[in-house]
C-alpha positions as a LaTeX table, in Angstrom:
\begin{tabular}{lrrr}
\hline
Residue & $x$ (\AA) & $y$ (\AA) & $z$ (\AA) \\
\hline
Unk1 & 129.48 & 103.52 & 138.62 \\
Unk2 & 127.21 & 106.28 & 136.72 \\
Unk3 & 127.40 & 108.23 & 140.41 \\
Unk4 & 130.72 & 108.82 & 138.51 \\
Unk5 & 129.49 & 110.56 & 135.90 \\
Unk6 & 129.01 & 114.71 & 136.24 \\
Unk7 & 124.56 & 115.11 & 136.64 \\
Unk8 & 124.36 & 116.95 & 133.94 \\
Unk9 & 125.78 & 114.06 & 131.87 \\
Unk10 & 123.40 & 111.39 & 133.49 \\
Unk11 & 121.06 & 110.41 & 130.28 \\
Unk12 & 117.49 & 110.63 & 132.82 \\
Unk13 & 118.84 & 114.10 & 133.74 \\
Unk14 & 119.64 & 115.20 & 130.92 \\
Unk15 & 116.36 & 114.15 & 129.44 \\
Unk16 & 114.49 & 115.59 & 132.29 \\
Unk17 & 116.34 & 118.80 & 131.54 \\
Unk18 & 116.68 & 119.02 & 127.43 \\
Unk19 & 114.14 & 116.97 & 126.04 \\
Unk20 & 114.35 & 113.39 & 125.12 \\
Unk21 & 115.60 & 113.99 & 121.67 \\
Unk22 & 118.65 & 115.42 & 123.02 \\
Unk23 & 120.28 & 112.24 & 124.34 \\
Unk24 & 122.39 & 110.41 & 122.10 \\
Unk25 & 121.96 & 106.86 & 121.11 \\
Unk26 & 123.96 & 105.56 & 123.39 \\
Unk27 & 122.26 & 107.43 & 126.46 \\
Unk28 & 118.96 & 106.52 & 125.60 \\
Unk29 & 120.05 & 102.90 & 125.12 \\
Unk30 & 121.44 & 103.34 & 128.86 \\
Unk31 & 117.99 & 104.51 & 129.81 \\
Unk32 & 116.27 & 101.03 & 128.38 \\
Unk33 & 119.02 & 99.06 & 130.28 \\
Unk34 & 118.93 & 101.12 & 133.57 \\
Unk35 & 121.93 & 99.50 & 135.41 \\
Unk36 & 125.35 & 98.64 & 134.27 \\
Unk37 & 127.25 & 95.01 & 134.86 \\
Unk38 & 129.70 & 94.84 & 137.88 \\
Unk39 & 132.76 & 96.04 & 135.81 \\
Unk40 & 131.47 & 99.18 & 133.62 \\
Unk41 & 128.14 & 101.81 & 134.52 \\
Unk42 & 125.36 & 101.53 & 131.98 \\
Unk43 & 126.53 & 104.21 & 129.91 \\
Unk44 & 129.86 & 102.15 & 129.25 \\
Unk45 & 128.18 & 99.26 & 128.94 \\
Unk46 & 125.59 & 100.96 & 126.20 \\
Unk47 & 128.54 & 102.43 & 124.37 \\
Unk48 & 130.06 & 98.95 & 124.25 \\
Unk49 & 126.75 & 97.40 & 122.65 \\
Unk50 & 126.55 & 100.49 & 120.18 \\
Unk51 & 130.20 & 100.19 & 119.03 \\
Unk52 & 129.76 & 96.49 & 118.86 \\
Unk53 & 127.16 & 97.65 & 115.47 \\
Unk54 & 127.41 & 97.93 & 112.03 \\
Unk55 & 124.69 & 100.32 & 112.48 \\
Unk56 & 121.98 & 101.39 & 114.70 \\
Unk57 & 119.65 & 99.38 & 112.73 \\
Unk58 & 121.49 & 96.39 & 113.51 \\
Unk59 & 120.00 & 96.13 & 116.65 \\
Unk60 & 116.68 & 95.19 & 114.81 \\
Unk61 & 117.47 & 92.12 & 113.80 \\
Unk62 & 119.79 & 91.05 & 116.71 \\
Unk63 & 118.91 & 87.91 & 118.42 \\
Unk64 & 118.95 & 86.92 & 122.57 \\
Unk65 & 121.73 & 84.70 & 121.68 \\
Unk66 & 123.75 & 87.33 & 120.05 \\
Unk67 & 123.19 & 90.24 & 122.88 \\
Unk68 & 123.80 & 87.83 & 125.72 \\
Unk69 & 126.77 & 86.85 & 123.84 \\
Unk70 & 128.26 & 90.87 & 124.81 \\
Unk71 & 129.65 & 90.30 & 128.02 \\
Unk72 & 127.48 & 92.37 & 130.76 \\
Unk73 & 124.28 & 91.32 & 128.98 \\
Unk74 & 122.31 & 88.76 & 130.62 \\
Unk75 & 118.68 & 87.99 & 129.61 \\
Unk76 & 116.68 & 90.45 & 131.36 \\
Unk77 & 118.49 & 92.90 & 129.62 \\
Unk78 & 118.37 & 90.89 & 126.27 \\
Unk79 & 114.89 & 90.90 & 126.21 \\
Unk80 & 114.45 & 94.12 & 127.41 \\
Unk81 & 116.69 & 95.76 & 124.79 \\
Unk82 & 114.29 & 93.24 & 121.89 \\
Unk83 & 111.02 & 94.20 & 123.52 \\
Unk84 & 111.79 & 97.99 & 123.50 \\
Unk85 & 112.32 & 97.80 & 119.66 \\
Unk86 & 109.76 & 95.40 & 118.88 \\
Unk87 & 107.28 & 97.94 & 121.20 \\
Unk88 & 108.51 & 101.19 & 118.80 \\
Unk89 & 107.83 & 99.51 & 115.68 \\
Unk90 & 104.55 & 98.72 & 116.66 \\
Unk91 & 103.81 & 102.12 & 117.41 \\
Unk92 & 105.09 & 102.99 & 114.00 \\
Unk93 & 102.97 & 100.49 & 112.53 \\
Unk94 & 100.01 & 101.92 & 114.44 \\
Unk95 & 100.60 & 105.47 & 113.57 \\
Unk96 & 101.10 & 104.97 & 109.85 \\
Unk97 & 97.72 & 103.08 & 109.41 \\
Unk98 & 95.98 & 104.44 & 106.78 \\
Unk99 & 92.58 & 103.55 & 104.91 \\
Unk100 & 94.23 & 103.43 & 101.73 \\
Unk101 & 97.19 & 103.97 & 99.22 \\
Unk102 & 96.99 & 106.62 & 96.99 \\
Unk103 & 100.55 & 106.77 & 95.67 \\
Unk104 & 103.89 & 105.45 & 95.31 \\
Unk105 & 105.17 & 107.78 & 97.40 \\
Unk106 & 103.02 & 107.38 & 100.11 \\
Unk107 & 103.65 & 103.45 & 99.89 \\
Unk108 & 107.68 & 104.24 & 100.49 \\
Unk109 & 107.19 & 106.69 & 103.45 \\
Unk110 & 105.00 & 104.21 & 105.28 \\
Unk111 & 107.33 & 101.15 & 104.57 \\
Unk112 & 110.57 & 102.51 & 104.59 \\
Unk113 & 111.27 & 102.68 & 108.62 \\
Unk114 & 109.76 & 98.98 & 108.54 \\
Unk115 & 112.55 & 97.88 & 105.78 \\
Unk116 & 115.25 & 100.08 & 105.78 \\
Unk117 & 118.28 & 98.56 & 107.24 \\
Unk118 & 117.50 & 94.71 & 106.66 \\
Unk119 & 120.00 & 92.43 & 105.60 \\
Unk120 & 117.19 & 90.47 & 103.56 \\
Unk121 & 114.71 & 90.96 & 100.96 \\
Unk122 & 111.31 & 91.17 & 102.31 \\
Unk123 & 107.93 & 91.11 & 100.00 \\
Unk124 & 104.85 & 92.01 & 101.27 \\
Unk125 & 101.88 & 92.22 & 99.73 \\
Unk126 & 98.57 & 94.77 & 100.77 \\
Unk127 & 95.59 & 93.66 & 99.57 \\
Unk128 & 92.51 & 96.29 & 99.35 \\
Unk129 & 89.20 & 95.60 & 98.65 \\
Unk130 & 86.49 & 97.39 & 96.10 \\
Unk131 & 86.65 & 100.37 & 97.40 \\
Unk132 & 90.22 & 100.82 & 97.64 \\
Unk133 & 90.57 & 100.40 & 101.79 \\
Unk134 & 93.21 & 98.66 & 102.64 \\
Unk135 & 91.94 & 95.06 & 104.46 \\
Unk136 & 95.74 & 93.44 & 105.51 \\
Unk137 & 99.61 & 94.24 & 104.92 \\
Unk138 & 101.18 & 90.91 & 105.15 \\
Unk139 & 104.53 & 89.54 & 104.81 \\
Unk140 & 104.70 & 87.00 & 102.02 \\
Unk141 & 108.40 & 85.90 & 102.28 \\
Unk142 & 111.89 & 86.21 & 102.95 \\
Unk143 & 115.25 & 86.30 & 100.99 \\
Unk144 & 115.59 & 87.07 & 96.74 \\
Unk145 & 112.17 & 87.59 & 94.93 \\
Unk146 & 112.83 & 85.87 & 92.69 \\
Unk147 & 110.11 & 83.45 & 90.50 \\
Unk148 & 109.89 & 80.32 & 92.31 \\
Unk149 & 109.12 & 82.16 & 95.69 \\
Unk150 & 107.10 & 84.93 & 94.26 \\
Unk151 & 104.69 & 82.01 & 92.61 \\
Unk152 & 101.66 & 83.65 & 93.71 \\
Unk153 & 100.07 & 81.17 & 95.78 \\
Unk154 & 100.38 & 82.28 & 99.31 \\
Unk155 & 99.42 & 85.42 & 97.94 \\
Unk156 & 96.18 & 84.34 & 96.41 \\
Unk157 & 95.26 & 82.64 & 99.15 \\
Unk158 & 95.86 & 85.74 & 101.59 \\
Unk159 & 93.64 & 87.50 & 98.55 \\
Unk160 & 90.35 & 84.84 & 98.79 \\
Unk161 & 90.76 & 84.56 & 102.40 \\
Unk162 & 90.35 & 88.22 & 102.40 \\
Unk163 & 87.86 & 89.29 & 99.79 \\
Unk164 & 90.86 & 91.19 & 98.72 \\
Unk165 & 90.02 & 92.69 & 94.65 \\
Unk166 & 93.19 & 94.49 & 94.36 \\
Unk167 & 96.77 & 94.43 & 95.82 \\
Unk168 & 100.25 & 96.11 & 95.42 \\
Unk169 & 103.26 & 94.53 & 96.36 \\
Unk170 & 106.07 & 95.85 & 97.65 \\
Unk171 & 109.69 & 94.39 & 98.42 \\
Unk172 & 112.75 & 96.01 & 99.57 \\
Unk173 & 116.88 & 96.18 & 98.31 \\
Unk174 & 119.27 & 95.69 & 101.21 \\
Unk175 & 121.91 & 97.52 & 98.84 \\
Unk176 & 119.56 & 100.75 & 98.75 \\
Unk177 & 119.45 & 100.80 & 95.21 \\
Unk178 & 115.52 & 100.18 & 94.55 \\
Unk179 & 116.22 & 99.45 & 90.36 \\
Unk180 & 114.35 & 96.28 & 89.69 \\
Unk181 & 116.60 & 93.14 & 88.60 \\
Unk182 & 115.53 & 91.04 & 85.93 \\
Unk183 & 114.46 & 88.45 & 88.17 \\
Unk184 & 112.29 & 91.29 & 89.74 \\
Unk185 & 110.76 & 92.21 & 86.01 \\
Unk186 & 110.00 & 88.45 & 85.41 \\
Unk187 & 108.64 & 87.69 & 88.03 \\
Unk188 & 106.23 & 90.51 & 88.48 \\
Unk189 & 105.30 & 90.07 & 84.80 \\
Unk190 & 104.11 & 86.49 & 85.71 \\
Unk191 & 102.83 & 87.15 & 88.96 \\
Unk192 & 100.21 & 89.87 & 87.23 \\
Unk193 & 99.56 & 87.57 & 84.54 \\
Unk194 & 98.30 & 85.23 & 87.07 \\
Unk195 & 96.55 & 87.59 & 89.04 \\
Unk196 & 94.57 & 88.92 & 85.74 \\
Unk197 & 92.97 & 84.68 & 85.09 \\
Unk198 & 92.40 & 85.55 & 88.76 \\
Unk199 & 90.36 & 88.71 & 88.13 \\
Unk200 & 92.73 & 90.21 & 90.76 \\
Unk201 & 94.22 & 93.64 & 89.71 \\
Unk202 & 98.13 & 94.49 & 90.64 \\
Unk203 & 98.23 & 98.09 & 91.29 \\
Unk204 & 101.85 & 98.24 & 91.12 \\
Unk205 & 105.19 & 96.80 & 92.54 \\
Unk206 & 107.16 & 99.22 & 94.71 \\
Unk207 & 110.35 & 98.64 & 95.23 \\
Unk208 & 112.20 & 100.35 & 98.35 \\
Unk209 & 115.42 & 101.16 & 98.88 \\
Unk210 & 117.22 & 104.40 & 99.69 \\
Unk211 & 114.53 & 105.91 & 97.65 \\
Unk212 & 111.76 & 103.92 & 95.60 \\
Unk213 & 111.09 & 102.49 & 92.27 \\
Unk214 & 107.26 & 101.93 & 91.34 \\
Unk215 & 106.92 & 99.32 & 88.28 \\
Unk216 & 103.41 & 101.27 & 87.41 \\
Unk217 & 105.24 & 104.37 & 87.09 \\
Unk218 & 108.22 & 103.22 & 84.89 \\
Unk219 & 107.48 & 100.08 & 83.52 \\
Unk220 & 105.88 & 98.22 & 80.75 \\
Unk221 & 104.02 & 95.36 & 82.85 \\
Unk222 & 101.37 & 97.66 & 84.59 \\
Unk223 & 100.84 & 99.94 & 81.85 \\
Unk224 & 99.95 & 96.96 & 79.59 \\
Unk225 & 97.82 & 95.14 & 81.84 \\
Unk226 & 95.68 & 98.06 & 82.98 \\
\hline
\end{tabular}
């Protein structure tokens, strides 16, 4: 039981004493759950779930299925564990709201926390309007950009649906290595192509990885369309 455990080792005490920044990753995971299981305290059974990781980003993408699959984990704490991530990232997203993008850089520190550590490719697209405010950030798709999903459509339609005059897109490397593939080169070439009979304009393609590649800044494609 975590009556076991010295105070000064209890996560809430230690929090209450230190700051919350001081706890490990494991105690404040204990904090989320609360209670242990009837075998192991909470910070046993936290360790357990953090062990159980590739990485602490891991946890992102876990599913009910998978926690409750960790013996000790039933729903409640499932969901609890999901909802507690899900709630942080919102904040994130909340906090990093901006009226507009005025660099590549700025584009990377805003979207790396929300695609660092994914297993998957993820494009987005943020579509601005005349003035250069930024009207949506959506997600377009899932898995390798490659040309036959980054075809354009769902993104024009997000664009007319929006008023949107301008976008940049952005997709992330799971390897952490943002240099653009091939695949990545031809199909942002078409993509702008499209956009131009579209009297859309592509700011740029960013690329995010463990740092970030902007097509504008080091490619041909933007430098001939604009």
């Amino acid at each position: 039981m975590l009556r076991e455990v010295p105070s000064y080792d209890r996560p809430r005490e230690k929090a209450f004493k230190y700051g919350i920044k001081s706890l490990s990753n494991i105690e404040l995971l204990a904090i989320i759950l609360r209670t242990g299981s009837k075998k192991e305290n909470v910070l046993d059974l936290s360790k357990k779930i953090i062990y159980n990781l590739a990485n602490i980003t891991s946890l992102r993408e876990a599913t009910i299925e998978e926690l409750t699959a960790i013996e000790g984990i039933g729903l409640t704490k499932a969901i609890t564990i999901l909802a507690s991530i899900e709630f942080g990232l919102r904040i994130l997203e909340d906090k990093n709201q901006i009226i507009y993008y005025s660099n590549p850089k700025q584009v990377f520190e805003l979207f790396y926390p929300k695609l660092h550590g994914l297993n998957k490719e993820h494009l987005y697209a943020i579509f601005l309007n005349t003035k250069g405010n930024v009207l949506k950030e959506q997600l377009i798709t899932q898995g390798t950009i490659s040309s036959s999903l980054l075809d354009g459509k769902d993104i024009f339609k997000w664009a007319l649906k929006l008023s949107a005059t301008a976008l940049i897109l952005v997709h992330n490397h799971p390897s952490g290595d943002p240099t653009p593939s091939i695949a990545d080169l031809k199909s942002t070439t078409s993509f702008v192509n499209q956009a131009k009979i579209m009297e859309i304009i592509v700011l740029d393609h960013i690329i995010i990885g463990d740092t970030y590649y902007s097509m504008k800044e080091n490619s041909k494609i933007f430098k001939v369309f604009h």
